[in-house]
C-alpha positions in Angstrom: -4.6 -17.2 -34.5 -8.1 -17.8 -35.8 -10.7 -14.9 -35.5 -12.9 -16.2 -33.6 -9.6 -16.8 -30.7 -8.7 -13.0 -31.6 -12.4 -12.1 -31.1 -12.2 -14.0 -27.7 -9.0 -12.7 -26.5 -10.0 -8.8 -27.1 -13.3 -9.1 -25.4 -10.9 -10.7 -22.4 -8.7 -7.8 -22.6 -11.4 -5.5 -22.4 -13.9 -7.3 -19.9 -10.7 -6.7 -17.6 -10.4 -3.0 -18.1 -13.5 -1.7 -17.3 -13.2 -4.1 -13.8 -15.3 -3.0 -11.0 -12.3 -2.6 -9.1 -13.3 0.0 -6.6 -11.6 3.9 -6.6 -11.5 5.4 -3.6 -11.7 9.6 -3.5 -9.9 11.7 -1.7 -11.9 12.6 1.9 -13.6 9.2 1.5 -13.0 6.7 4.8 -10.1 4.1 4.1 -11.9 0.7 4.2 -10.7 -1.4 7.3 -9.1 -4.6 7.4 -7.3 -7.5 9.6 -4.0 -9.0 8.6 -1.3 -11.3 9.4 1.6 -9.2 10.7 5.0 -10.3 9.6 6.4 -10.6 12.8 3.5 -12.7 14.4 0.0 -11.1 15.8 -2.9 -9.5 13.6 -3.2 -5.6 12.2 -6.3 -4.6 12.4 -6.9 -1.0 10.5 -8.4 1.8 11.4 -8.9 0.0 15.0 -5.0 -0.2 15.7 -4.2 3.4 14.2 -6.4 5.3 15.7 -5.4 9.2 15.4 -2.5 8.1 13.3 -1.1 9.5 10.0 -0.9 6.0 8.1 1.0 5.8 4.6 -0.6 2.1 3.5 1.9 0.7 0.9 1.3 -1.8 -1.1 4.2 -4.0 -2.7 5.8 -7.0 -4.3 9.2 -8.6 -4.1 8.8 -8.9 -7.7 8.0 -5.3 -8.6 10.8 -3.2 -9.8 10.2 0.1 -8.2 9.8 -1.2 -4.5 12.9 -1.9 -3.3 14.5 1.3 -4.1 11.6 3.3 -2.4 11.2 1.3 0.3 14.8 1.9 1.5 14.1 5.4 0.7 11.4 6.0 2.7 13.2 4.6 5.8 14.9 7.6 7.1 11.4 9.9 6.3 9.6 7.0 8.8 12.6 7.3 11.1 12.2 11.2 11.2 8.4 11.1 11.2 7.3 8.4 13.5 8.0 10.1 16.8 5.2 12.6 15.5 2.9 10.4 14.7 3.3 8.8 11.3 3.0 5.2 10.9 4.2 3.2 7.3 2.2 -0.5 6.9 4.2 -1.8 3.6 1.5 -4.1 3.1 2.8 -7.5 0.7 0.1 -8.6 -1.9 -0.1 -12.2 -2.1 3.1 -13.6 -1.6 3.7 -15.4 1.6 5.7 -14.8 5.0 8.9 -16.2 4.0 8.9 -14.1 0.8 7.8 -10.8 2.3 10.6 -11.7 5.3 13.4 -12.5 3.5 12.8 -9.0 1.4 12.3 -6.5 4.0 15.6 -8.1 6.1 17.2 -7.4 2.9 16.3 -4.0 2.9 17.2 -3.0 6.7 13.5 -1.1 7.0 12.0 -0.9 10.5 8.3 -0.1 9.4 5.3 -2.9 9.9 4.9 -5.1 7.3 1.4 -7.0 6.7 0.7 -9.8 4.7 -2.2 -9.6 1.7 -1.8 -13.1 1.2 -5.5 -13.7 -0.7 -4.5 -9.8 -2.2 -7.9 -8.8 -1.1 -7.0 -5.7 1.0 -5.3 -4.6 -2.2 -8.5 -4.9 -4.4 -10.5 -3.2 -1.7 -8.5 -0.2 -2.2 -8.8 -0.3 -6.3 -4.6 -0.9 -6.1 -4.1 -1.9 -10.1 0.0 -1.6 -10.0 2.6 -1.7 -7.6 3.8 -0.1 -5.6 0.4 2.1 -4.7 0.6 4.2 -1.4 -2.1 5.7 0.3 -1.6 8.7 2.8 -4.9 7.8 5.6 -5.3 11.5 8.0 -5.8 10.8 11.8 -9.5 10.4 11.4 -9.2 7.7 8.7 -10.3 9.0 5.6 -8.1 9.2 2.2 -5.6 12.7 2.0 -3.8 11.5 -0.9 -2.4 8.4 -3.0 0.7 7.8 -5.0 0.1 5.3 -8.1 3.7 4.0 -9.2 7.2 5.1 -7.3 8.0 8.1 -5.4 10.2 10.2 -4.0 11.1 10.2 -0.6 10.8 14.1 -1.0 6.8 13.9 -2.3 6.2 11.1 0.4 7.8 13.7 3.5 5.9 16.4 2.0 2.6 14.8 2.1 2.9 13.4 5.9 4.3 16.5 7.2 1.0 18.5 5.8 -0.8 15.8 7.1 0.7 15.8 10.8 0.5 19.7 11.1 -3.5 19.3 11.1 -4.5 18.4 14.3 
């Protein structure tokens, strides 16, 4: 590789770490958005999830820590849900056959939405999957997971989260 290619690729690699890709604090309102539901219809969030405990997560077919934790967080959703928490496995840009054909796989019964342009996931600064943001019931950031989980962490989290009221 020449220098000036070497030169080239470095300034690359650094242009794209210091992105303006937006971090969201804690007690900061979750920025809304409208998406494709999996199984037909739009999402539109905070508007549908009013007074909701919302765990956003964000994922890929293709990423090797999702499977296992979405399966895992299935029986904290099944436990959870009647009190108020709601999971919204969001997919980042792959399409609806994809994202179907996964989550079948898996047996989950939480809503999936599509981030087929992967915008919703820039809006929230996601730069690896899976990334899951906790959302209280007045829509503003409690908490965020980078990387996988425990179903464990994930229970602990919504649970403080659904005893404030």
């Amino acid at each position: 590789m020449t220098r000036a290619a070497l030169i080239l690729v470095l300034s690359l690699l650094l242009a794209a770490c210091s992105s303006d890709t937006p971090q969201l604090a804690n007690g900061s309102s979750a920025p809304g958005f409208t998406v494709p539901r999996l199984e037909g219809g739009t999402a539109t969030f905070p508007d549908d999830f009013r007074g909701k405990v919302v765990a956003i997560r964000f994922w890929a077919d293709w990423c090797p820590f999702c499977k296992d934790e979405m399966m895992a967080l299935e029986p904290v959703y099944q436990r959870l849900h009647g009190e108020g928490l709601h999971i919204l496995a969001v997919n980042v840009r792959q399409d609806a056959d994809t994202a179907g054909n996964f989550v079948r796989k898996l047996g989950i019964s939480y809503e999936t939405l599509l981030d087929v342009s992967g915008e919703v996931a820039r809006s929230y600064g996601v730069q690896g999957l899976p990334t899951t943001f906790f959302i209280d019931r007045s829509g503003k950031l409690h908490a965020r997971i980078l990387g996988e989980s425990t179903p464990e962490v994930t229970e602990r989290i919504v649970r403080e989260m659904l005893a404030k009221q």
